[in-house]
C-alpha positions in Angstrom: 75.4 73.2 27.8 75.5 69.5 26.6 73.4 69.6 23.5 72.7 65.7 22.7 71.9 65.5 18.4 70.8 62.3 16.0 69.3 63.4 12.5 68.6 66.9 13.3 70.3 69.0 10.5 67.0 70.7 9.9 67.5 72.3 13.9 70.9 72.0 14.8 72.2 75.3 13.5 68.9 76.9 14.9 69.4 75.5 18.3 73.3 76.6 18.2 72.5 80.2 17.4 69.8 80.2 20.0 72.1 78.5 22.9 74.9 80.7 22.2 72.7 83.9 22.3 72.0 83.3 26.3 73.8 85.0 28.6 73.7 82.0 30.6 75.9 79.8 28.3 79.9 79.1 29.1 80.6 76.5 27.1 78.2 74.5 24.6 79.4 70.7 23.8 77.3 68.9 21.1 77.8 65.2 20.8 76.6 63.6 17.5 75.3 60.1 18.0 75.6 58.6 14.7 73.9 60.9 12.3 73.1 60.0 8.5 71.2 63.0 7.4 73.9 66.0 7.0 73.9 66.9 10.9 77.9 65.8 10.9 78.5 68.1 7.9 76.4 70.7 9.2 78.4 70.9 12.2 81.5 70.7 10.6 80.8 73.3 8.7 80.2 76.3 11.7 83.5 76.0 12.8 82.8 78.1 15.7 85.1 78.6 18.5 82.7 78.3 21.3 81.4 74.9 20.4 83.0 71.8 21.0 82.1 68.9 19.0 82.1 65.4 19.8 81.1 62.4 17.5 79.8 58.7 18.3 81.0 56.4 15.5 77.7 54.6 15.5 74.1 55.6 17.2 74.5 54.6 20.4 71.3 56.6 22.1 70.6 59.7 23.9 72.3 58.5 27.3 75.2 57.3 25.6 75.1 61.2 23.9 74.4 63.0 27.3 76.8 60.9 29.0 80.0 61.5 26.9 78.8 65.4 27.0 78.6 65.4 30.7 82.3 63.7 31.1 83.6 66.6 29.1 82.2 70.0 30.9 84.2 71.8 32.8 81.9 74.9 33.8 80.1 75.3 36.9 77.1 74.1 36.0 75.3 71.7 33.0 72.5 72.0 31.2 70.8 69.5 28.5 69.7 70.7 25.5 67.3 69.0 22.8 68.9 69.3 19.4 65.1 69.9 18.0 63.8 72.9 19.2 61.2 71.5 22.2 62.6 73.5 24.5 63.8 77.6 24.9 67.0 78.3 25.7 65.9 81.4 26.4 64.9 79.5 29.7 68.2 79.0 31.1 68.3 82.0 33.7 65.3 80.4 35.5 66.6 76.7 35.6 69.7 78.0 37.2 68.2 80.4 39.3 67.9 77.8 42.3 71.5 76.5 41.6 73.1 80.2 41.7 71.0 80.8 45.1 72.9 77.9 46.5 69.5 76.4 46.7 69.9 73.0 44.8 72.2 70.4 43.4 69.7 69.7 40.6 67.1 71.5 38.6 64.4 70.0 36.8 62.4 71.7 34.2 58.8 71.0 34.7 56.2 71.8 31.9 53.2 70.8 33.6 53.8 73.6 36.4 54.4 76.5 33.9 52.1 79.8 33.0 54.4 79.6 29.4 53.0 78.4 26.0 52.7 74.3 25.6 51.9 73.0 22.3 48.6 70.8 22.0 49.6 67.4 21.2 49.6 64.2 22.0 46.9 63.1 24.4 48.7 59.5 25.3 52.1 61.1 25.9 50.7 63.7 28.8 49.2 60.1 30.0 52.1 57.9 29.8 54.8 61.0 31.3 52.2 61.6 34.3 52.4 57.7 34.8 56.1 57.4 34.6 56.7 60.6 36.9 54.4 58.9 39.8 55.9 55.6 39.1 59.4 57.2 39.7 57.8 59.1 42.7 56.4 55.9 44.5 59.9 54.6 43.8 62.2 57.5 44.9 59.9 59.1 47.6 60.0 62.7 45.3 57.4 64.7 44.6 57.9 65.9 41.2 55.9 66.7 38.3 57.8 66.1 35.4 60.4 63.6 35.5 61.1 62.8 31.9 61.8 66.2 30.8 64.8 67.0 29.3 65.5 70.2 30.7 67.6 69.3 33.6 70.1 71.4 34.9 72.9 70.6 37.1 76.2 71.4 39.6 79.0 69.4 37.4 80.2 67.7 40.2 77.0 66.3 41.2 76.0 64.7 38.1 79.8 63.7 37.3 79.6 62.0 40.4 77.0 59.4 39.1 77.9 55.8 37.2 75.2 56.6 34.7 74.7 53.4 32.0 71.5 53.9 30.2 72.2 54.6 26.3 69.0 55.5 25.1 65.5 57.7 26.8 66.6 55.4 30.1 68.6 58.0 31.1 65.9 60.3 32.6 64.4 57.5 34.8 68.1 56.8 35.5 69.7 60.0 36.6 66.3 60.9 39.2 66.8 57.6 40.9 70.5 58.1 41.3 70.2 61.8 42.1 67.5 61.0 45.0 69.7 58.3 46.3 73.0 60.5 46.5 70.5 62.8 48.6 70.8 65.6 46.3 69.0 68.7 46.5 66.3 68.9 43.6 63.9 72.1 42.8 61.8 72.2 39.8 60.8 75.6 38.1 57.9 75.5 35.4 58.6 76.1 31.5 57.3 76.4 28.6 57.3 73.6 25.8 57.1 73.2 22.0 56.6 69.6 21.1 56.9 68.3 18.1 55.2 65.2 15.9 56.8 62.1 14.5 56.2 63.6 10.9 58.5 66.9 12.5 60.8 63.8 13.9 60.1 63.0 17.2 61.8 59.8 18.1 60.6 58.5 21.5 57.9 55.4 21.3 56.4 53.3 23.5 59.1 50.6 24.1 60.9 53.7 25.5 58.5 53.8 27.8 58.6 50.6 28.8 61.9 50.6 29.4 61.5 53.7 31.6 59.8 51.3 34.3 62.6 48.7 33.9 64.9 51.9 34.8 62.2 53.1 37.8 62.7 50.0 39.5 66.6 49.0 38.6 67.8 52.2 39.8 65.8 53.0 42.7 66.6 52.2 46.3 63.4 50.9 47.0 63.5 49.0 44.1 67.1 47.4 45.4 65.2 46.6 48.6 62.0 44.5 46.5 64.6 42.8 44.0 66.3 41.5 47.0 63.2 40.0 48.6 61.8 38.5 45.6 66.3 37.1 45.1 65.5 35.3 48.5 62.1 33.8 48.6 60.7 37.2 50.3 63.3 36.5 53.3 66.1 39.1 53.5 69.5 37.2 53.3 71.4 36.0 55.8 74.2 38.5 56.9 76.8 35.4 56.4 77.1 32.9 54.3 78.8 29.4 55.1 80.3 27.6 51.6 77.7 25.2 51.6 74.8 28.0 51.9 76.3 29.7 49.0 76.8 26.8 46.7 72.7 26.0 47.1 71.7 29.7 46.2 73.6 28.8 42.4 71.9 27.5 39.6 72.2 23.6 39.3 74.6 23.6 36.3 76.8 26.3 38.6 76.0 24.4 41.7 77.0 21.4 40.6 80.4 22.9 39.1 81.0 24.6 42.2 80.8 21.2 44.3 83.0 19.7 41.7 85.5 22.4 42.3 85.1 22.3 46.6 85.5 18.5 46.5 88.6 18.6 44.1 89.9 21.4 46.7 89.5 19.2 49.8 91.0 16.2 48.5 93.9 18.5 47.6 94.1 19.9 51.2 93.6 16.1 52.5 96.5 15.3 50.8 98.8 17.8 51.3 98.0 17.1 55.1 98.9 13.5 55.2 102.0 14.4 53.5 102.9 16.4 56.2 102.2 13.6 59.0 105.6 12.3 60.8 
């Protein structure tokens, strides 16, 4: 279990009991991005065996957290955890039902699919994750229902096979469009969820979300395929490329290095042939 944490010394310990109670859990890594409010010292402080415990020097985001867990796992399979209590580790045996079946590559825990208790709260947030998920559907050609949620479970060498980048909430947007383009196998179960306010310390905002359709369209195949139109005047480009051809494509500050640099080259060639005439 990679168990992601920044500010959460009010949880943490909670979470840690509750992780470690499963019978699902193997090994539980906890990366601290950065905390100022006791989380470090709280950690410190359990000195328990079965937790391994990484810290950022500086908050860095909750890809940059997930990301440094995920490099360290060494069981079978990997599970994020929220260090704030959103989610129930007691949940675990259904996320990796699917993955222990030989089913799937990837889990994803929905809670807009689920029969479990959900939390009434924000109206604009059901909004703006509905929008996001059909975004990254449109993009991706997957039909899920939840693709922001953090309870993603995984086969370690499927998600240590990824180049993931994204430090901060990117992540999510990230890993779906890299998963559907390694043609992994994804099944979603339903779950329950206990959200929290921003008084309770809820950290996602809107520029996340923004952000989230920046990573929709990076990432995506699809959205390779439209940056590459829109590169090239809406003409794919030509399979080869004389020097010339290349040179125009530049900038004019580059281009007009780059010409600099060709002519400087041939006169240099021209010479070194007329040397070498009897």
């Amino acid at each position: 279990m990679v168990v992601p944490c920044f500010n959460e010394a009010g949880t943490i310990e909670h979470v840690l009991d509750r992780v470690l109670a499963s019978p699902a859990t193997r090994e539980v890594i906890v990366v601290d991005d950065g905390s100022t409010d006791g989380t470090r010292d709280r950690l410190l402080a359990r000195r328990d065996p079965n937790v391994r415990l990484f810290f950022q020097p500086r908050n860095r985001g909750k890809g940059a957290a997930v990301r440094e867990g995920i490099g360290h796992a060494t069981s079978d399979y990997v599970i994020v955890q929220d260090a704030d209590l959103e989610y129930d580790p007691a949940e675990f045996p259904v996320l990796l039902g699917p993955l222990l079946a030989g089913k799937a590559d990837v889990v994803f825990g929905s809670r807009f699919t689920s029969g479990g208790p959900h939390r009434v709260l924000y109206f604009w947030h059901s909004v703006g994750n509905r929008f996001l998920t059909t975004a990254s559907n449109m993009f991706t050609n997957l039909n899920l229902t939840d693709m922001e949620t953090c309870y993603k479970a995984f086969r370690r060498e499927t998600v240590q096979r990824l180049e993931l980048c994204e430090d901060r909430f990117g992540f999510e947007p990230e890993v779906t469009a890299k998963l559907a383009a390694a043609g992994a196998r994804i099944y979603e179960v339903g779950i329950s969820y206990t959200g929290r306010t921003y008084d309770e310390g809820k950290k996602i905002g809107w520029r996340d979300g923004v952000r989230a359709l920046v990573c929709i369209v990076r990432y995506s195949r699809l959205g390779e395929g439209v940056r590459s139109k829109w590169s090239w005047g809406g003409a794919s480009p030509p399979a080869e490329l004389t020097a010339t051809e290349v040179i125009d494509a530049r900038e004019p500050l580059e281009r007009e290095a780059l010409t600099a640099s060709a002519a400087s080259e041939a006169s240099a060639s021209n010479d070194t042939v007329a040397a070498t005439r009897p």
